[in-house]
N, CA, C, O and CB atoms as a CASP TS submission, in Angstrom:
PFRMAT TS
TARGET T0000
AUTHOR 0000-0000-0000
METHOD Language model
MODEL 1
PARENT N/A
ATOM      1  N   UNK     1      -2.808 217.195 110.381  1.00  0.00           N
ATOM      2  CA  UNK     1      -3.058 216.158 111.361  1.00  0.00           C
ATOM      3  C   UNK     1      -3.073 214.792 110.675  1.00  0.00           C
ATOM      4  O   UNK     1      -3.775 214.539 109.696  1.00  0.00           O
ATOM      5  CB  UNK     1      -4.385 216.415 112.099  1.00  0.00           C
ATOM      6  N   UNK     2      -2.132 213.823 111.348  1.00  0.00           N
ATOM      7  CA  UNK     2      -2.538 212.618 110.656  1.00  0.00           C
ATOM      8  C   UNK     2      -3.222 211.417 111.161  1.00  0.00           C
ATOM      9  O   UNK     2      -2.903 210.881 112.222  1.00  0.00           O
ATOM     10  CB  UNK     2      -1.561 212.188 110.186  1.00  0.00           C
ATOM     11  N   UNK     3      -4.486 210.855 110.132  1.00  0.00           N
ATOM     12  CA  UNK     3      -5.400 210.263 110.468  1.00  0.00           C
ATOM     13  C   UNK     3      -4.849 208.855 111.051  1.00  0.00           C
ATOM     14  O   UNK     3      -3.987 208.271 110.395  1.00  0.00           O
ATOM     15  CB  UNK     3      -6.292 210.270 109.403  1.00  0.00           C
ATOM     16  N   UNK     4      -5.235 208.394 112.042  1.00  0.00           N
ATOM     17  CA  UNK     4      -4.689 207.561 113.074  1.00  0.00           C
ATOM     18  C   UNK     4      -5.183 206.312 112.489  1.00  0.00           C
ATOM     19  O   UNK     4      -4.471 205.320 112.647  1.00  0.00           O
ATOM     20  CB  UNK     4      -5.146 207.874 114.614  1.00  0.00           C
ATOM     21  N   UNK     5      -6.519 206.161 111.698  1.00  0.00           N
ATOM     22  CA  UNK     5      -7.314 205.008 111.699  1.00  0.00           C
ATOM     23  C   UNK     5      -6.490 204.545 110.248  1.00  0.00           C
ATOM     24  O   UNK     5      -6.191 203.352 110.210  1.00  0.00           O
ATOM     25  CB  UNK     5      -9.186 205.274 111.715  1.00  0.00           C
ATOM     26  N   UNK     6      -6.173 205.218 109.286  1.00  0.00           N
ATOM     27  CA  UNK     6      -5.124 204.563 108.260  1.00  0.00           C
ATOM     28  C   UNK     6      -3.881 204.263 108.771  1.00  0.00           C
ATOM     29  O   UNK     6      -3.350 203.270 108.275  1.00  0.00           O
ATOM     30  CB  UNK     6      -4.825 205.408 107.110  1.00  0.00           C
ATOM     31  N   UNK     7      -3.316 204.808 109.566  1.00  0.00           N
ATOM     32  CA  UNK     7      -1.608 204.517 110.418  1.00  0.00           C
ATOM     33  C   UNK     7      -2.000 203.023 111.176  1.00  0.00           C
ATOM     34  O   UNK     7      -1.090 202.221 111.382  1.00  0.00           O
ATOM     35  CB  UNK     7      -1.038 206.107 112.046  1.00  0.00           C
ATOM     36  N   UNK     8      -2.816 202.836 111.408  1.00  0.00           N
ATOM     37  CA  UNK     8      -3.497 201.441 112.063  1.00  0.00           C
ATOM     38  C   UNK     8      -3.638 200.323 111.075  1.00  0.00           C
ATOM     39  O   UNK     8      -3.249 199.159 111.172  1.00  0.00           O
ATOM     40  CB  UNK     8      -5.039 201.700 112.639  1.00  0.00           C
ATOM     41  N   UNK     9      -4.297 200.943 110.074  1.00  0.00           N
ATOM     42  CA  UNK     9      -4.756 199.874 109.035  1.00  0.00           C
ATOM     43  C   UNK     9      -3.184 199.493 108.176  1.00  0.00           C
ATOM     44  O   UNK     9      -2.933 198.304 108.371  1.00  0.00           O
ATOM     45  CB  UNK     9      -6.172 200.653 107.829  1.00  0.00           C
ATOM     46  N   UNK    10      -2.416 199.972 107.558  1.00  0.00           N
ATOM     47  CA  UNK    10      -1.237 200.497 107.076  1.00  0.00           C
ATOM     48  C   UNK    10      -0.354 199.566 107.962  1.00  0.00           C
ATOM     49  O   UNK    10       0.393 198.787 107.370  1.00  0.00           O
ATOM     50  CB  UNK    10      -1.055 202.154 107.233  1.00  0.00           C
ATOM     51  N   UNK    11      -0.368 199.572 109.372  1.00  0.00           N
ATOM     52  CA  UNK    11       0.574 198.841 110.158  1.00  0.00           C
ATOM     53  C   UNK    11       0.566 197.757 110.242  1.00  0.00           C
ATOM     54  O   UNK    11       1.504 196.967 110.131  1.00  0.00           O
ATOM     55  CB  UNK    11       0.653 199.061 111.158  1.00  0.00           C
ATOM     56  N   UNK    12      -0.909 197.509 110.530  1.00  0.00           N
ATOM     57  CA  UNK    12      -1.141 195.982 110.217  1.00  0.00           C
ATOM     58  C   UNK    12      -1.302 195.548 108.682  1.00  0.00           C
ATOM     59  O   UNK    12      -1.958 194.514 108.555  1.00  0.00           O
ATOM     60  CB  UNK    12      -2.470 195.528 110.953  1.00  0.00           C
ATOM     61  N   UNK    13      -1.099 195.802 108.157  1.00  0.00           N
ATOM     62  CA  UNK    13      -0.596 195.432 106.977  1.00  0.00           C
ATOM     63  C   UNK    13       0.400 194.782 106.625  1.00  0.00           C
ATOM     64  O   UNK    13       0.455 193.633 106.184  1.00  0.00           O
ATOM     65  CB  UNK    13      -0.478 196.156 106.473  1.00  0.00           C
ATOM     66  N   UNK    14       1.696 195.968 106.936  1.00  0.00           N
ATOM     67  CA  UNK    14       2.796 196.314 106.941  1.00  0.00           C
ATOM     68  C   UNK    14       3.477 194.566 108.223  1.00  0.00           C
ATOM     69  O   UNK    14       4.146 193.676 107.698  1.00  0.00           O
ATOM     70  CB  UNK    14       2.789 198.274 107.506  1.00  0.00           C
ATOM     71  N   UNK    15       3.204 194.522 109.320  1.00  0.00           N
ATOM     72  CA  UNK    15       3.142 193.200 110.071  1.00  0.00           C
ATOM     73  C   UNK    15       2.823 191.962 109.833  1.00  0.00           C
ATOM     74  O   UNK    15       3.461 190.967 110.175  1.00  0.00           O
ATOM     75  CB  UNK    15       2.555 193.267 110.827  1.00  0.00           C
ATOM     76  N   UNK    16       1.472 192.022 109.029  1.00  0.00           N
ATOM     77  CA  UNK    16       1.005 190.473 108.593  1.00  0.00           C
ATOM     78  C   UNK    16       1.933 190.180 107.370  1.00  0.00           C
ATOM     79  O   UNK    16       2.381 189.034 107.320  1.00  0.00           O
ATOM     80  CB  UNK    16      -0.790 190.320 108.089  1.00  0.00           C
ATOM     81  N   UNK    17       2.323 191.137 106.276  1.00  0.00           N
ATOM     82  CA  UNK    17       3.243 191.150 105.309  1.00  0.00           C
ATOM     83  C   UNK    17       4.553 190.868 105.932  1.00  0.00           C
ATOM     84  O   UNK    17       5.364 190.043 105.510  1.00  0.00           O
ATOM     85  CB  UNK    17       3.212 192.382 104.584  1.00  0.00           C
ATOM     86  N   UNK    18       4.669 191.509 106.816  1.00  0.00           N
ATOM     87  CA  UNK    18       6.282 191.218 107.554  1.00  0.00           C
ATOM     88  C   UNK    18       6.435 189.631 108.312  1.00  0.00           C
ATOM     89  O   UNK    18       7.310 188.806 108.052  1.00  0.00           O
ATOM     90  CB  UNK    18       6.562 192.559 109.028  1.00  0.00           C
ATOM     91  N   UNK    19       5.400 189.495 109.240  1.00  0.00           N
ATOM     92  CA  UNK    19       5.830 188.335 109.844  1.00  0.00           C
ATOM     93  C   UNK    19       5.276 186.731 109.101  1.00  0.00           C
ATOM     94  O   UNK    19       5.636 185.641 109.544  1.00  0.00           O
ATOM     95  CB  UNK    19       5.306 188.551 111.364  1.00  0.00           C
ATOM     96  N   UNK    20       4.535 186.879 108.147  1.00  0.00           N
ATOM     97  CA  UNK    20       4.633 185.558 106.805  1.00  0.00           C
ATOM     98  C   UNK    20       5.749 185.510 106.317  1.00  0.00           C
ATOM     99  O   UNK    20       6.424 184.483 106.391  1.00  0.00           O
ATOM    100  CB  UNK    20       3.748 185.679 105.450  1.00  0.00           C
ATOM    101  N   UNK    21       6.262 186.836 105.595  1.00  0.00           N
ATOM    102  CA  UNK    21       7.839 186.700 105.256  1.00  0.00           C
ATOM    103  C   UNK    21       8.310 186.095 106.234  1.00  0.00           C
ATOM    104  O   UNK    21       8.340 184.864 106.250  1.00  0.00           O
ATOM    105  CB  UNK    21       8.678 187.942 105.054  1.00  0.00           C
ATOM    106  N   UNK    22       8.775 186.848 107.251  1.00  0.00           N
ATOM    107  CA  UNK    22       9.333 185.778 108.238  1.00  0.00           C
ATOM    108  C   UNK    22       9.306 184.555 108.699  1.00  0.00           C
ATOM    109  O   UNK    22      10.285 183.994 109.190  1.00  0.00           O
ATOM    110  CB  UNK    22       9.250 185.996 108.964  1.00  0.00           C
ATOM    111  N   UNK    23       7.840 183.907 108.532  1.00  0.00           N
ATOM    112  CA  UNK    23       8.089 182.482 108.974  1.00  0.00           C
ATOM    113  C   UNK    23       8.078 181.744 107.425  1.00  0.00           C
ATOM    114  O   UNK    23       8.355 180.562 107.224  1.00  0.00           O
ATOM    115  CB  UNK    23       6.760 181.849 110.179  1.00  0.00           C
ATOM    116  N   UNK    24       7.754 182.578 106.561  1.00  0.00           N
ATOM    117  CA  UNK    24       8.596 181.439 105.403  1.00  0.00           C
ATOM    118  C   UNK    24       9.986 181.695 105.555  1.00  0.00           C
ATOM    119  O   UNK    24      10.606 180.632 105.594  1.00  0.00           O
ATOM    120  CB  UNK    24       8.251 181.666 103.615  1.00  0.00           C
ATOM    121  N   UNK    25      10.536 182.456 105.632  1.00  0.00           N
ATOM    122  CA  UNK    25      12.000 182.281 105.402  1.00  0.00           C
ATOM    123  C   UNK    25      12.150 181.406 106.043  1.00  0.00           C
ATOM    124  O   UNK    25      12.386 180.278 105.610  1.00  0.00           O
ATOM    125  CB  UNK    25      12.933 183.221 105.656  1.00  0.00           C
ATOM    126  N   UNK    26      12.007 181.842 107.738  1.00  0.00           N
ATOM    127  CA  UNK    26      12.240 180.770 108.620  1.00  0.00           C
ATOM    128  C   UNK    26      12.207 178.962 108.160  1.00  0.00           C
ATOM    129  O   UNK    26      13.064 178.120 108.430  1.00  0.00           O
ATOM    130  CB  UNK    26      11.173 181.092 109.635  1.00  0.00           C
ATOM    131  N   UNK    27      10.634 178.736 107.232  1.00  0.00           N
ATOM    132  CA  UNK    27      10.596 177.627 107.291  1.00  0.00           C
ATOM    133  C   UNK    27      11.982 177.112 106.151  1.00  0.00           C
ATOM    134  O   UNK    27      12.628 176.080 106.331  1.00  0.00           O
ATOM    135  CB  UNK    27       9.070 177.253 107.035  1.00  0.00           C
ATOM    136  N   UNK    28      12.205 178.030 105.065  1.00  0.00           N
ATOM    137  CA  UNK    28      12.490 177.823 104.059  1.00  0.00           C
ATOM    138  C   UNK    28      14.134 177.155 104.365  1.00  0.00           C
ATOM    139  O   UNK    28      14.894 176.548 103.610  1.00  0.00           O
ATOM    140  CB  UNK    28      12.192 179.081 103.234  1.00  0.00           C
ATOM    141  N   UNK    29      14.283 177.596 105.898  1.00  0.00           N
ATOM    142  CA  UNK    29      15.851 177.659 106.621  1.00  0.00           C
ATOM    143  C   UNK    29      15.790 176.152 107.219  1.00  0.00           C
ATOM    144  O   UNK    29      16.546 175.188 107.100  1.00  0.00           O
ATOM    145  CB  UNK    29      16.118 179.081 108.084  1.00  0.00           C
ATOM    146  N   UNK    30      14.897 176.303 107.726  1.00  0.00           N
ATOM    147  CA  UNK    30      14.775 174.917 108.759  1.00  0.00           C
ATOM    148  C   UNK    30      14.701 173.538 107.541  1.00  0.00           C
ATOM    149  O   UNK    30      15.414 172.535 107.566  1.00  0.00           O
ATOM    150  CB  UNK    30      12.933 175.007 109.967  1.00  0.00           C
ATOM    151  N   UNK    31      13.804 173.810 106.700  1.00  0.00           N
ATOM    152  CA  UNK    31      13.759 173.190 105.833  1.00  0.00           C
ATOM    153  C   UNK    31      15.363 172.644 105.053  1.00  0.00           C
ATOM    154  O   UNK    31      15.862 171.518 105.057  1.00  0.00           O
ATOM    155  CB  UNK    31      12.860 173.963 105.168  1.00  0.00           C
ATOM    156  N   UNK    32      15.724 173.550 104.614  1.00  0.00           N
ATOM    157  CA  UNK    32      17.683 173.296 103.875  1.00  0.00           C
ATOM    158  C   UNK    32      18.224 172.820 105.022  1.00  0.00           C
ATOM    159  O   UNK    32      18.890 171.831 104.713  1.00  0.00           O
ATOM    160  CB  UNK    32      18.877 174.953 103.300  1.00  0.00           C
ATOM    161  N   UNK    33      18.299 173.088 106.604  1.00  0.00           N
ATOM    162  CA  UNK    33      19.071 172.061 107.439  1.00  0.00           C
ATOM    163  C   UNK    33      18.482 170.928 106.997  1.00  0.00           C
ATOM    164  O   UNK    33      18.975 170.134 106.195  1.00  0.00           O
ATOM    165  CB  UNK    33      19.012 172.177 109.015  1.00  0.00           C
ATOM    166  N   UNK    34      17.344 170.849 107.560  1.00  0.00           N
ATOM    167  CA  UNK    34      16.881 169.563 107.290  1.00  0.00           C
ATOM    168  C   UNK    34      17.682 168.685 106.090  1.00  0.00           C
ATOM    169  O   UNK    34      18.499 167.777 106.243  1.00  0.00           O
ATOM    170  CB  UNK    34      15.424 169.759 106.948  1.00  0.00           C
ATOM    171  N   UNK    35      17.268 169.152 105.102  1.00  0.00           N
ATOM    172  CA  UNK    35      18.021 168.470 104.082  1.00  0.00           C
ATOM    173  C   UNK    35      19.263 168.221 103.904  1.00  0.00           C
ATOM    174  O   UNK    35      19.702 167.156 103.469  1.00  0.00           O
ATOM    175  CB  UNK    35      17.855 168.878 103.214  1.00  0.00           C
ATOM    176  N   UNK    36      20.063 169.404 104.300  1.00  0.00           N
ATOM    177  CA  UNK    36      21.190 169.416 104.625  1.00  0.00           C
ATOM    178  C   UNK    36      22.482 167.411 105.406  1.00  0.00           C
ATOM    179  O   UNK    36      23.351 166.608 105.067  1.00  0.00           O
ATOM    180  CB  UNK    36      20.745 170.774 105.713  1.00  0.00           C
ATOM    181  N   UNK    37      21.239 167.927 106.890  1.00  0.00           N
ATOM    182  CA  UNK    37      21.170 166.728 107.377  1.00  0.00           C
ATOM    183  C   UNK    37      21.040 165.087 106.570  1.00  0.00           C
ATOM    184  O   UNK    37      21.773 164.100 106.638  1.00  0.00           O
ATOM    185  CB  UNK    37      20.172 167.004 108.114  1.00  0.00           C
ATOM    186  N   UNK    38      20.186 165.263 106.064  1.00  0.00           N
ATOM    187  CA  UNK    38      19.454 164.111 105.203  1.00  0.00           C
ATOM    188  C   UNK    38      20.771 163.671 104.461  1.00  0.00           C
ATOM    189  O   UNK    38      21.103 162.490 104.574  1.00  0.00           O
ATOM    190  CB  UNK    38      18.049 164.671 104.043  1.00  0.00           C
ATOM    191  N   UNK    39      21.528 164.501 103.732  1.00  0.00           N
ATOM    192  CA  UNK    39      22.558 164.701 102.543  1.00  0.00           C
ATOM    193  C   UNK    39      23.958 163.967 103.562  1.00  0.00           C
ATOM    194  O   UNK    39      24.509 163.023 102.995  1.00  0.00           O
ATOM    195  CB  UNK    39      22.776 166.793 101.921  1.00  0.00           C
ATOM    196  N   UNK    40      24.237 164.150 104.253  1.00  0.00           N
ATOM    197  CA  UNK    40      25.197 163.620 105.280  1.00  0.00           C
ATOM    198  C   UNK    40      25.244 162.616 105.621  1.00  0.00           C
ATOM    199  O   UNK    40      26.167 161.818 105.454  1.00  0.00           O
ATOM    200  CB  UNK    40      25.221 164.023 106.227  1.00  0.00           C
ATOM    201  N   UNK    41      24.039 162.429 106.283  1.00  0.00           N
ATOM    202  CA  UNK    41      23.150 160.779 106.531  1.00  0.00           C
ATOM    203  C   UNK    41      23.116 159.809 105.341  1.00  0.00           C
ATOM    204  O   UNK    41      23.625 158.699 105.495  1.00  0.00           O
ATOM    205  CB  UNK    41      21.380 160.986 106.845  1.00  0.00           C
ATOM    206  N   UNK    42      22.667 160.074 104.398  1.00  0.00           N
ATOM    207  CA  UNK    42      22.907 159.318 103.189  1.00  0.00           C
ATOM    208  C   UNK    42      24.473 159.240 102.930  1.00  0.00           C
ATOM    209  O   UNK    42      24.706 158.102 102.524  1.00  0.00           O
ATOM    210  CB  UNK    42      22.138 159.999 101.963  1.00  0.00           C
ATOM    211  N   UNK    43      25.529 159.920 102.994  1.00  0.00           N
ATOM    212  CA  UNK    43      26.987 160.042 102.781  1.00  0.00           C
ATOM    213  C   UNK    43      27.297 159.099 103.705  1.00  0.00           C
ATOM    214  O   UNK    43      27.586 157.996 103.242  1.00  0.00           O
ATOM    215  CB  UNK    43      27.699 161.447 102.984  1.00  0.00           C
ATOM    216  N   UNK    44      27.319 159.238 104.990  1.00  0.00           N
ATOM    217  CA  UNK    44      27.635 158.576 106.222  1.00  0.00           C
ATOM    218  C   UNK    44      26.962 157.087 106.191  1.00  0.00           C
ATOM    219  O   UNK    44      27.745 156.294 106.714  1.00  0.00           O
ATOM    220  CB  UNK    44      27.097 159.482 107.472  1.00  0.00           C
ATOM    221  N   UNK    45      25.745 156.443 105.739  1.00  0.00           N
ATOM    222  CA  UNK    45      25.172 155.456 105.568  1.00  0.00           C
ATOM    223  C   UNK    45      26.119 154.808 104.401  1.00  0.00           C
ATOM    224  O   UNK    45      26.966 154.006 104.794  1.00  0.00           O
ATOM    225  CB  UNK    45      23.728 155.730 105.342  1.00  0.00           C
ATOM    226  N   UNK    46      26.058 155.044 103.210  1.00  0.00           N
ATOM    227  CA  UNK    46      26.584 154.725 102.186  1.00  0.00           C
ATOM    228  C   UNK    46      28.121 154.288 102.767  1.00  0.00           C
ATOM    229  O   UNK    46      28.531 153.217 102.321  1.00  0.00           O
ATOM    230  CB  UNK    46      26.420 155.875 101.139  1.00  0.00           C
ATOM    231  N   UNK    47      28.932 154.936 103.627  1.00  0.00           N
ATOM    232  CA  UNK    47      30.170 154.897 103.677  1.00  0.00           C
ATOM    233  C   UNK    47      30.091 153.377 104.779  1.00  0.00           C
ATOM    234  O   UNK    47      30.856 152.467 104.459  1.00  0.00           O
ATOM    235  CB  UNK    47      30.895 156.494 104.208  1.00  0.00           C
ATOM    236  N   UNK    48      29.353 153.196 105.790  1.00  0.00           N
ATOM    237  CA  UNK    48      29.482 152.488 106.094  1.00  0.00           C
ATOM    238  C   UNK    48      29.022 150.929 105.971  1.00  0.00           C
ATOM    239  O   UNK    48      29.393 149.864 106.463  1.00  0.00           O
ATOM    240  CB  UNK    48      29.476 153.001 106.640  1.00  0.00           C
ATOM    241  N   UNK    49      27.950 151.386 104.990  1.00  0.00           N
ATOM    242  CA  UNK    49      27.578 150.098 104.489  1.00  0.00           C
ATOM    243  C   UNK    49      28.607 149.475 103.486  1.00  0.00           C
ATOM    244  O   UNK    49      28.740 148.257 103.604  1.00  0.00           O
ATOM    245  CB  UNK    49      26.237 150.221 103.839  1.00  0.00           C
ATOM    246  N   UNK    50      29.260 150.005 102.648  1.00  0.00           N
ATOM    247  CA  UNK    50      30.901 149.868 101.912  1.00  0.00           C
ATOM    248  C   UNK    50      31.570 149.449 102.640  1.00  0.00           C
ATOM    249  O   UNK    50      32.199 148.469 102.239  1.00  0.00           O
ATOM    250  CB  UNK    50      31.709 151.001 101.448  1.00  0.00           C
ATOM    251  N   UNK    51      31.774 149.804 103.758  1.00  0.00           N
ATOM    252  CA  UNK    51      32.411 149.064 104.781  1.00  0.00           C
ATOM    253  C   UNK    51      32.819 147.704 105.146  1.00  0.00           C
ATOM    254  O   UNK    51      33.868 147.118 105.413  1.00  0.00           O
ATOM    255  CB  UNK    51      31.897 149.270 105.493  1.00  0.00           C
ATOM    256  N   UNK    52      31.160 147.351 105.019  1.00  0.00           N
ATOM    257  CA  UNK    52      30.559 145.952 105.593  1.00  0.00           C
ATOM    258  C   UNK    52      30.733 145.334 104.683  1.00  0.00           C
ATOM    259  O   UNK    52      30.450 144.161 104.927  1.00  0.00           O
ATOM    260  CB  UNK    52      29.174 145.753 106.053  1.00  0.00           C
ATOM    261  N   UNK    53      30.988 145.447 103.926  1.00  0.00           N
ATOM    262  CA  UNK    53      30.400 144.523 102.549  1.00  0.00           C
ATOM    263  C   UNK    53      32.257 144.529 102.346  1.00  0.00           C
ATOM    264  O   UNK    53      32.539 144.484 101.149  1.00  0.00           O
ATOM    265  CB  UNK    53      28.949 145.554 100.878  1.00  0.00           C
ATOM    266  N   UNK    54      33.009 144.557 102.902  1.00  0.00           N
ATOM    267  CA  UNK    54      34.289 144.270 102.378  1.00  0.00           C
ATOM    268  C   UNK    54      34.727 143.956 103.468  1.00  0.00           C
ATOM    269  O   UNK    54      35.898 143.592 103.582  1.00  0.00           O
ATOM    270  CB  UNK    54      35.058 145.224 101.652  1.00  0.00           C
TER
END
């Protein structure tokens, strides 16, 4: 017979371990767009301020 009150404890474990992973990744994702973005914006700024100046 298997004891129900460790399959409980074990799961939630197994969940709080699972869904932290998950929202770091998550953040770790949102985060590199972000930057991503940032990296473009600076490209795109730069290009047009070169622009102006000639």
């Amino acid at each position: 017979r298997f004891p129900f009150n460790n399959f409980t404890y074990y799961l939630t474990l197994f969940l709080k371990y699972f869904l932290s992973f998950n929202y770091s990744t998550y953040t770790l994702l949102v985060s590199s767009q972000y930057l991503a973005l940032e990296e473009i914006y600076l490209l795109f700024r730069a290009i047009f301020l070169n622009n102006l100046t000639y």
